[in-house]
C-alpha positions in Angstrom: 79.5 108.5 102.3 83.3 107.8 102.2 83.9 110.5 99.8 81.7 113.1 101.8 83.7 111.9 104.6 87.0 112.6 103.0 86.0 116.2 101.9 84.9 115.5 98.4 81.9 116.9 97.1 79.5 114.5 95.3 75.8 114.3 94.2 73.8 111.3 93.3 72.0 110.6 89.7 69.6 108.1 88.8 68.4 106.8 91.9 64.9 105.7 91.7 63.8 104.3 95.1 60.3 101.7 94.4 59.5 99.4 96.7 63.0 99.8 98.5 64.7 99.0 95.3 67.1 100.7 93.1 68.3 100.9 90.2 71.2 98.6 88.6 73.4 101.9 87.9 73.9 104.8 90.0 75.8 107.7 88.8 78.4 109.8 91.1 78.9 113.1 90.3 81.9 115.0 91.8 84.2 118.2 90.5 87.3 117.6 88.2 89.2 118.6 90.8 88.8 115.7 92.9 88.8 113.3 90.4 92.9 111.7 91.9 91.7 111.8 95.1 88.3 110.4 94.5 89.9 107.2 92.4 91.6 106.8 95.8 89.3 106.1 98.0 86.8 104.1 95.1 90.1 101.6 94.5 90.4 101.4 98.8 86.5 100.8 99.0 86.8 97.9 96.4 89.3 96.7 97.8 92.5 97.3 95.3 95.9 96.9 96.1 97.2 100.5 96.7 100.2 102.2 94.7 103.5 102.1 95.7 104.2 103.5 99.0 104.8 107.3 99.1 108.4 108.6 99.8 108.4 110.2 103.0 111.2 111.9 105.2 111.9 110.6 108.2 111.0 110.3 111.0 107.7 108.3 109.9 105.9 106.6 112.3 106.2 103.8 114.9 103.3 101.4 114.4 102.4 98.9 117.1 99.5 96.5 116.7 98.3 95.3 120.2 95.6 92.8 120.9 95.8 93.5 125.1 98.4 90.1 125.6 101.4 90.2 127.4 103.5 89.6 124.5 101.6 93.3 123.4 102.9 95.2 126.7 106.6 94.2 125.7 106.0 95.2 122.2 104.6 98.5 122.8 107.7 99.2 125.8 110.0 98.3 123.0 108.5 100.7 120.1 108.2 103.0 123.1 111.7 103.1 123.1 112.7 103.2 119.7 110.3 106.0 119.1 112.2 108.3 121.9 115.7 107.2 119.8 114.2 107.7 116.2 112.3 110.9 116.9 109.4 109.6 115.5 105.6 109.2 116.0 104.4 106.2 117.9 101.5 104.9 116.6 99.4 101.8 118.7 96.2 100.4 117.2 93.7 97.9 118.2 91.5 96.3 115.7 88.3 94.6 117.3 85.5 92.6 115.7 82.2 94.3 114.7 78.4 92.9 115.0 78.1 94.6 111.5 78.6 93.0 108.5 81.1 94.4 106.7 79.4 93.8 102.9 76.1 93.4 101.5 75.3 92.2 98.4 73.8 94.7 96.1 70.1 93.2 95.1 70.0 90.4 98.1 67.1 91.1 100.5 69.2 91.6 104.0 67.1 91.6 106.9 67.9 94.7 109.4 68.5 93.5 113.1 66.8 96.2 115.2 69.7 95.0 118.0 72.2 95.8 115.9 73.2 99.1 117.0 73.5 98.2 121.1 75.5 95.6 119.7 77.8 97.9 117.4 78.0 100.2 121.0 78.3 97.3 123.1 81.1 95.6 121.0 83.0 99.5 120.5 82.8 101.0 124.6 83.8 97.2 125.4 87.3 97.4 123.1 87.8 100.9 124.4 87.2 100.4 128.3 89.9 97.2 127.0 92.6 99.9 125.6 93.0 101.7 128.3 92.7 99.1 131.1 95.9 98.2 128.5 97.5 101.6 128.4 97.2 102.4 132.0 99.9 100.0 133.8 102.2 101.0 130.8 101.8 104.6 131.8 102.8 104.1 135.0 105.7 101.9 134.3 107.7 104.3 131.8 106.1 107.2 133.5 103.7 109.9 132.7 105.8 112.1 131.6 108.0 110.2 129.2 104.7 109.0 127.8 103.4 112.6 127.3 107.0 113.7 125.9 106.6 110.8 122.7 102.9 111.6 122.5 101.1 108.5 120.7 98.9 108.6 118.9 95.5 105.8 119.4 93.9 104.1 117.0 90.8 101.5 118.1 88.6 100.4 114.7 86.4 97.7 114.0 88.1 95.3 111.3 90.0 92.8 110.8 93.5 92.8 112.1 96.0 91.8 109.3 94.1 94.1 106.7 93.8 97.3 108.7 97.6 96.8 109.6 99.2 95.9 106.2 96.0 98.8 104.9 98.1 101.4 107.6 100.9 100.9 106.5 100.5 101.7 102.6 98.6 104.3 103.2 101.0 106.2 105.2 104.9 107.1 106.3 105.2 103.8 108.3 109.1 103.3 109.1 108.4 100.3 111.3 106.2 97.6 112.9 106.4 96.5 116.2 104.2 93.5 116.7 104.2 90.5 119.3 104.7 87.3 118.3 101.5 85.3 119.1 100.5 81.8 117.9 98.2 78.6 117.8 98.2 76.8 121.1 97.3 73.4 119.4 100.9 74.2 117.7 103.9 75.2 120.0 106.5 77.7 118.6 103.9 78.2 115.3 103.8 82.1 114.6 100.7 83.8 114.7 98.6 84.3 111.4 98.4 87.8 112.2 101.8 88.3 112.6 102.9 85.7 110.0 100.5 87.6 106.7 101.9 91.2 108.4 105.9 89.6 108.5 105.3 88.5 104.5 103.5 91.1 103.1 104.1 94.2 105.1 105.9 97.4 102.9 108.5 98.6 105.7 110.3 96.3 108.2 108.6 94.1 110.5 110.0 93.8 114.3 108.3 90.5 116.2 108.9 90.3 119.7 108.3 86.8 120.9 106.5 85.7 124.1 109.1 84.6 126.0 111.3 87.6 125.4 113.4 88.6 128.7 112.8 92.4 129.5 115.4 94.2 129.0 116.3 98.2 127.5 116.4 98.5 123.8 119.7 100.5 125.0 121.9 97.1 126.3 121.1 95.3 122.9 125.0 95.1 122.0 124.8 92.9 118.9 122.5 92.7 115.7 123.2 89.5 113.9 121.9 89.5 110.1 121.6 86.2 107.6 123.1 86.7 105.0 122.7 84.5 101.6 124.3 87.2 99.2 121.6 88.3 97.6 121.8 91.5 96.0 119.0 92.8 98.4 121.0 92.2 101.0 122.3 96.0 101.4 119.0 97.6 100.8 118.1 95.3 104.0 121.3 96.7 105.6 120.7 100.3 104.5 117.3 99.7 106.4 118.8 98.6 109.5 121.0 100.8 110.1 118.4 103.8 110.1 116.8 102.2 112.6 120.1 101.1 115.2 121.7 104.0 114.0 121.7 105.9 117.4 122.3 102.9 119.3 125.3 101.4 120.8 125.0 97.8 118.7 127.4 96.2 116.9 125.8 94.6 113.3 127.3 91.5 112.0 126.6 89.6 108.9 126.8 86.1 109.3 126.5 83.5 106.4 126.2 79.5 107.5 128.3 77.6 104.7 129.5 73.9 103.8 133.4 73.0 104.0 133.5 73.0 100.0 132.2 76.7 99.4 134.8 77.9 102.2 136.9 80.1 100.1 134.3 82.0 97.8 132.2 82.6 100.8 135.2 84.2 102.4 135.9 86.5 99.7 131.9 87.8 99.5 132.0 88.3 103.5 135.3 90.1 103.0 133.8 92.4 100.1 130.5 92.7 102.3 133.0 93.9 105.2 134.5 96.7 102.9 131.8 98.1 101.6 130.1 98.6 104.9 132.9 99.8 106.4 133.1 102.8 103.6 129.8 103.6 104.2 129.3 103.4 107.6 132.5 105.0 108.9 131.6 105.0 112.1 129.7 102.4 112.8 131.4 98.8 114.2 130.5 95.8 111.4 131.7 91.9 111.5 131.3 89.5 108.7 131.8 86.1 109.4 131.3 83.0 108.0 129.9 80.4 110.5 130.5 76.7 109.4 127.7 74.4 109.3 125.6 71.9 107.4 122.2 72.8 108.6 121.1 76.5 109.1 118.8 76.4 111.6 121.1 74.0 114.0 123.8 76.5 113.0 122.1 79.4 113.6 120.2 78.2 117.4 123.8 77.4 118.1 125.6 80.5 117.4 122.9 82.6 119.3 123.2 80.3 122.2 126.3 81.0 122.7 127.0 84.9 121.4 125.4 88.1 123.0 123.1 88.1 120.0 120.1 90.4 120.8 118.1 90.4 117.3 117.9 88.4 114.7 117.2 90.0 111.3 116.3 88.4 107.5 114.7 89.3 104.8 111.1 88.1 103.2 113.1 86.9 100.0 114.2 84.3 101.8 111.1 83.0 102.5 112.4 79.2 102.0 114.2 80.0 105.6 111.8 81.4 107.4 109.2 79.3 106.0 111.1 76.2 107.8 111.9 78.1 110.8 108.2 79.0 111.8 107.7 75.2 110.8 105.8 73.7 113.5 107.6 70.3 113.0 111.1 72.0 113.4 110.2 75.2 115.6 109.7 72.6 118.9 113.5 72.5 118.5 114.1 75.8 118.2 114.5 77.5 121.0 115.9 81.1 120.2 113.5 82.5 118.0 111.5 82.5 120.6 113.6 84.4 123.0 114.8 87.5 121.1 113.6 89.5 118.5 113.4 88.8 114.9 113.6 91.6 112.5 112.4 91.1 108.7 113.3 93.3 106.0 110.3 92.9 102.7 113.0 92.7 99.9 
């Protein structure tokens, strides 16, 4: 059935129904042809990691995961609006669970619930009616037309969240992620597991938008402040980010927290950091600075509190950071992760 259903022509062999049993080994049998694309879908089916992404040209696609919270409106307003800048497809998907079980056992007797499929229909018009009871105040709000001009496309599938979004985007020309930042009530400022397993293991960059996020235009973001630890995967990050604020109005700086002793060497890397960029990026406006501090978190809340910063960004190799930031024992003192965006790069 999935091969049929991707175009690939396929017979059965040695299938020898008695009693409703078969037998241990059944044998596909498809043309030469086919054979890539058939490996494909077997390796997706059992569950295999996929190959490396494909190279694509831009623009790619916006991809917005949305589970019909608040924290999901502000997330799909803000892919909205990179989408229009980027030129690029906007993609919003809704993943919803299913009465069906999603394996069986080969050989295990599995008893078939004749109230299964009102169920299935049940559980399917139910997440649909959902989506657009979603969609339809957005609609309004950036206006019909606007919405028309970018297009989306929808995507609502029974599955599980974090594998049909992490699935998406290997499968195809993802540039981004757009997702809100939910999380465990029982554990203030805690990220989401969703959005936690997407941040780490998602291919392409991850943008979280956080609950208490203040609306406001992607177009008045002013200033992009990235962490910087130089690590030598610090300007494919950069390369990264600047496709994306490239046809905004924002100013990027690279800001490393360092201790009194390490003063002069961190200097020199910032100042080497600052040239390159500038070279590069002619006409875009870069800072590098070096903010003094013992603790980087501390440092960090206090430099945001008191700068126009409007995103955060870091990268998943420096998962001892963000591992402490989204600690539940030190996020109930952080308070500005929670009010602007934080964009990860997957070194």
């Amino acid at each position: 059935m999935r091969l049929e259903e991707k175009g690939i022509k396929c017979e059965l062999e040695d299938v020898h129904l008695i009693e409703g049993a078969a037998t241990s080994t059944v044998r596909v049998k498809i043309l030469e042809n086919d054979l890539n694309e058939a490996f494909k879908e077997v390796d997706l089916l059992l569950g295999l990691k996929a190959g490396k992404q494909k190279k694509v040209n831009k623009p790619g696609q916006i991809l917005v995961p949305i589970d019909f919270s608040t924290v999901s409106e502000k997330a799909v307003e803000m892919a909205f609006n990179i989408t229009e800048h980027l030129n690029a497809k906007l993609v919003i998907m809704h993943s919803y669970i299913s009465p069906v079980r999603f394996s069986i056992p080969y050989g295990d007797i599995y008893p078939y619930d004749t109230t299964l499929l009102k169920q299935t229909e049940d559980a399917e018009e139910e997440a649909n009616r959902q989506f657009k009871n979603f969609l339809t105040p957005l609609v309004s709000s950036i206006g019909p037309e606007r919405w028309e001009k970018v297009n989306p496309e929808y995507i609502v599938k029974p599955g599980y969240a974090e594998e049909d979004i992490l699935a998406f985007a290997n499968e195809q020309p993802v540039r981004l992620i757009v997702i809100g930042r939910g999380g465990d009530k029982s554990w203030p400022g805690t990220v989401g597991s969703v959005t936690a397993d997407v941040m780490y293991n998602a291919p392409v960059p991850v943008l979280v938008i956080p609950e208490n996020m203040e609306p406001k235009p992607v177009v008045d973001f002013k200033e992009v402040l990235y962490a910087t630890n130089f690590d030598e995967k610090d300007f494919t990050a950069l390369d990264k980010l600047m496709s994306i604020v490239k046809s905004y109005e924002v100013r990027v700086v690279c800001a490393h927290v360092g201790l009194p002793d390490e003063y002069g060497w961190d200097i020199a890397r910032l100042e080497g950091m600052k040239d390159i960029l500038h070279k590069k990026y002619e006409k875009k406006e870069f800072e590098c600075k070096l903010i003094m501090g013992n603790n980087v978190l501390d440092t960090l809340e206090s430099t945001i509190k008191n700068d126009p910063v409007d995103i955060l960004a870091l990268t998943t190799h420096k998962r001892g950071m963000i591992s402490r930031l989204f600690n539940p024992s030190l996020a109930r003192k952080m308070v500005f992760h929670t009010e602007i965006p934080l964009l990860v790069f997957h070194a």
